[in-house]
C-alpha atoms as an extended CHARMM CRD file, in Angstrom:
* protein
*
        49  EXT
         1         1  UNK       CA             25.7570000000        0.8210000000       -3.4870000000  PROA      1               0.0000000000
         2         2  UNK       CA             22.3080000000        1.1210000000       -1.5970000000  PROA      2               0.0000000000
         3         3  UNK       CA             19.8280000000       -1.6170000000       -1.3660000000  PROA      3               0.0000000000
         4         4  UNK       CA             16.7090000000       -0.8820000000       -0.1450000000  PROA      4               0.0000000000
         5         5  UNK       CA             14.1880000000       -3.0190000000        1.5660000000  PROA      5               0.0000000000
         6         6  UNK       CA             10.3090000000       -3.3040000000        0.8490000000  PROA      6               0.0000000000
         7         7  UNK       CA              8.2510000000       -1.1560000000        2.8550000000  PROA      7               0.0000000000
         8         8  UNK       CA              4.7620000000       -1.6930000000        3.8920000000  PROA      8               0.0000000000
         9         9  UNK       CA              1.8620000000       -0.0250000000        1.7650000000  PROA      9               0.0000000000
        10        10  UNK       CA              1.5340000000        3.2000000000        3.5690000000  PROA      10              0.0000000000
        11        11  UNK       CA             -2.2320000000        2.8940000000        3.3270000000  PROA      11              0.0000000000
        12        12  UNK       CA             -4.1300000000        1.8440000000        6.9330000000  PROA      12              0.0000000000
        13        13  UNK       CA             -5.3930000000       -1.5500000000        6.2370000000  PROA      13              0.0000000000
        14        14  UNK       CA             -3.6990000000       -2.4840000000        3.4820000000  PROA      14              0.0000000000
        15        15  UNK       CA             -0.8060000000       -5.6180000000        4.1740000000  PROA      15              0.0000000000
        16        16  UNK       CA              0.6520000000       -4.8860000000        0.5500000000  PROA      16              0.0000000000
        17        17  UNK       CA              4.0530000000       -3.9480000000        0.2780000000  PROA      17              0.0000000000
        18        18  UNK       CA              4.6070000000       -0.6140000000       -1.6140000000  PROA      18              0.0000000000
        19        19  UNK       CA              5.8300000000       -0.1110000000       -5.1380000000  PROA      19              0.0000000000
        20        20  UNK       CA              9.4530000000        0.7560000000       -5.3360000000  PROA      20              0.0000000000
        21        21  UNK       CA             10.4130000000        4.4560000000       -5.0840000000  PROA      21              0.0000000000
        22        22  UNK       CA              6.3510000000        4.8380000000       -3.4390000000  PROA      22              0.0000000000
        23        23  UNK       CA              4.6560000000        4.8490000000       -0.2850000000  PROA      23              0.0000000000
        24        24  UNK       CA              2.0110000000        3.5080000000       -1.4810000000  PROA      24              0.0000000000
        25        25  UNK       CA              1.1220000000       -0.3640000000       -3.2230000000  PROA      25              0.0000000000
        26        26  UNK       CA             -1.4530000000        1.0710000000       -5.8250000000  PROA      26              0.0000000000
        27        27  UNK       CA             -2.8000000000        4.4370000000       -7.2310000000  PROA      27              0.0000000000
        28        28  UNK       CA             -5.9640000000        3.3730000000       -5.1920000000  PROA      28              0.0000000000
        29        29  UNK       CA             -4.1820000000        3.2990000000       -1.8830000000  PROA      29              0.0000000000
        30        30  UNK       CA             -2.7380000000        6.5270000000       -2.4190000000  PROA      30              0.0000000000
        31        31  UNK       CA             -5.6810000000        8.2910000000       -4.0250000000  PROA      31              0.0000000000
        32        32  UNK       CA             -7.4440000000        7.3640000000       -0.6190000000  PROA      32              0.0000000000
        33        33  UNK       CA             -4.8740000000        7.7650000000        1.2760000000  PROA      33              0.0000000000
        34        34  UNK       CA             -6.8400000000       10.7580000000        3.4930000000  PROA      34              0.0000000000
        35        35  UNK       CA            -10.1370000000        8.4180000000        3.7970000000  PROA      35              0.0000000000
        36        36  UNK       CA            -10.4250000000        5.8160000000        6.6820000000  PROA      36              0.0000000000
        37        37  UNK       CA            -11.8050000000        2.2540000000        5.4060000000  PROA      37              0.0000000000
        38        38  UNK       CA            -12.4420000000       -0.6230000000        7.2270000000  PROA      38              0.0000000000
        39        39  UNK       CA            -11.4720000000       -2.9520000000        4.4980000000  PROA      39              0.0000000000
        40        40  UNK       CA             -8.1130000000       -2.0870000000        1.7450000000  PROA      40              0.0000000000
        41        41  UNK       CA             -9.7930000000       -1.9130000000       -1.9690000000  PROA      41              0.0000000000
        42        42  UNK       CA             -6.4350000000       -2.0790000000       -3.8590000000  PROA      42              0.0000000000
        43        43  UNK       CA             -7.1310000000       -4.6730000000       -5.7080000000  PROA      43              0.0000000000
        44        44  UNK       CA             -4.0400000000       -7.1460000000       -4.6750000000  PROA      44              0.0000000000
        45        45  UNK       CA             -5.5750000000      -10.7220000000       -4.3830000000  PROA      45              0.0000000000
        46        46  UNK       CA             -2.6080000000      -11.0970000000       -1.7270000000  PROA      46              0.0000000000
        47        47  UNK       CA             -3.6120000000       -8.0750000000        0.4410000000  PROA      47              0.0000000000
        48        48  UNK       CA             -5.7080000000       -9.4020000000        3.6290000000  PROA      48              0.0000000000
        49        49  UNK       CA             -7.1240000000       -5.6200000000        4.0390000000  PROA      49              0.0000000000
């Protein structure tokens, strides 16, 4: 049996933790995923981007 342990959102600037079997925490993370931001717009009222 393999467990796996959360991973950080893949995204620069975002503190979210991805979405199992992703790199990424949201859609909008990856979809921008090539663009630098200063602040994280996924969304996540718990992400301090």
């Amino acid at each position: 049996m393999t467990t796996s342990t959360p991973q950080k959102c893949a995204k620069e600037g975002c503190s979210c933790m991805a979405q199992p079997g992703s790199k990424y925490c949201s859609t909008q993370c990856e979809d921008s995923k090539k663009f630098m931001t200063l602040k994280c717009l996924c969304g996540h009222p718990e992400c301090a981007g």
